[in-house]
C-alpha positions as CSV (number, residue, x, y, z in Angstrom):
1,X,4.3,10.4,-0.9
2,X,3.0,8.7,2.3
3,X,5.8,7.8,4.7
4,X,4.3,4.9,6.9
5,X,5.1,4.4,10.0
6,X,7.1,1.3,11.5
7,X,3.8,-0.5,12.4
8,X,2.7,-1.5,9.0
9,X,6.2,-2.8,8.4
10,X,5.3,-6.7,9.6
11,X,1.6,-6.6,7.5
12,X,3.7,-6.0,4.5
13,X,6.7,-8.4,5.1
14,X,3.9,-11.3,5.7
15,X,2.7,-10.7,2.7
16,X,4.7,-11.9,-0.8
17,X,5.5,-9.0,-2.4
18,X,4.3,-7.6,-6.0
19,X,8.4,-7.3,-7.4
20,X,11.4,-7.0,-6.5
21,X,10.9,-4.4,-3.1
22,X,7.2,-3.1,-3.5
23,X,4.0,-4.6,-3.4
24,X,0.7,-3.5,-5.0
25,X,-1.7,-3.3,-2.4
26,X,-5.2,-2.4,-1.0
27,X,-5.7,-0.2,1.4
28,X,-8.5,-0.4,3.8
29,X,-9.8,2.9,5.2
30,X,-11.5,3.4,8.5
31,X,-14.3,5.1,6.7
32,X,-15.1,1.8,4.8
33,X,-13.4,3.1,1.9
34,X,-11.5,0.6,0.1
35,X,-8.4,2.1,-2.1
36,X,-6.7,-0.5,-4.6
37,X,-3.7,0.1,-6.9
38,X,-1.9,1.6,-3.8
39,X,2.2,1.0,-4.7
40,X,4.2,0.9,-1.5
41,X,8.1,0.6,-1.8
42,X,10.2,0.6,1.2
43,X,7.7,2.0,3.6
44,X,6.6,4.7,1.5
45,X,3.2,4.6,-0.4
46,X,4.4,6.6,-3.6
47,X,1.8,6.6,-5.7
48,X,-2.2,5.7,-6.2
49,X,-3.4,4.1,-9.3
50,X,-0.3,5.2,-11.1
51,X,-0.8,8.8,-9.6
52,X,1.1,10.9,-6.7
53,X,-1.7,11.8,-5.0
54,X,-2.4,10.3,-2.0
55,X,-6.2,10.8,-0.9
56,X,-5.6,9.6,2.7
57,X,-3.5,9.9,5.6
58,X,-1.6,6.7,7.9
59,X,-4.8,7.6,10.6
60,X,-7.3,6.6,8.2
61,X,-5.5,3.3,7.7
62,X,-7.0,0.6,9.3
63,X,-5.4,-2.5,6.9
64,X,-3.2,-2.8,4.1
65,X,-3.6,-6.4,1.9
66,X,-1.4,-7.4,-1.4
67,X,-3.7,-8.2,-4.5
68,X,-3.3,-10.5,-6.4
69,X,-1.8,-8.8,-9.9
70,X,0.4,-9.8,-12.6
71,X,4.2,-8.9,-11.7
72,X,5.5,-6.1,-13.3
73,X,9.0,-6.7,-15.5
């Protein structure tokens, strides 16, 4: 898990969120690296294309987007 600091917290909240808490998001690296699948739930990116690794750090973060996927239920 990736705690995230309190900066990211009005990106998210301006953007609807996936369900009830989290949002499915991409996460743009400063490296031009482009990670999608990245599930963030209170602060706290938890997992990466359904897996606990976390292949970057909060530096390398340079912008964090919703996409546009199906709720979960």
């Amino acid at each position: 898990m990736l705690h995230l600091s309190d900066k990211w917290g009005p990106i998210l909240v301006s953007q609807p969120e996936s369900g009830m808490g989290y949002w499915i998001t991409s996460v743009f690296l400063r490296d031009g690296r482009k990670i999608d699948n990245v599930t963030i739930v209170g602060g706290i990116v938890t997992e990466v294309d359904g897996k606990p690794e976390i292949p970057f750090t909060e530096e390398d973060i340079v912008d964090i987007r919703v996409m546009n996927v199906p709720r979960r239920h």
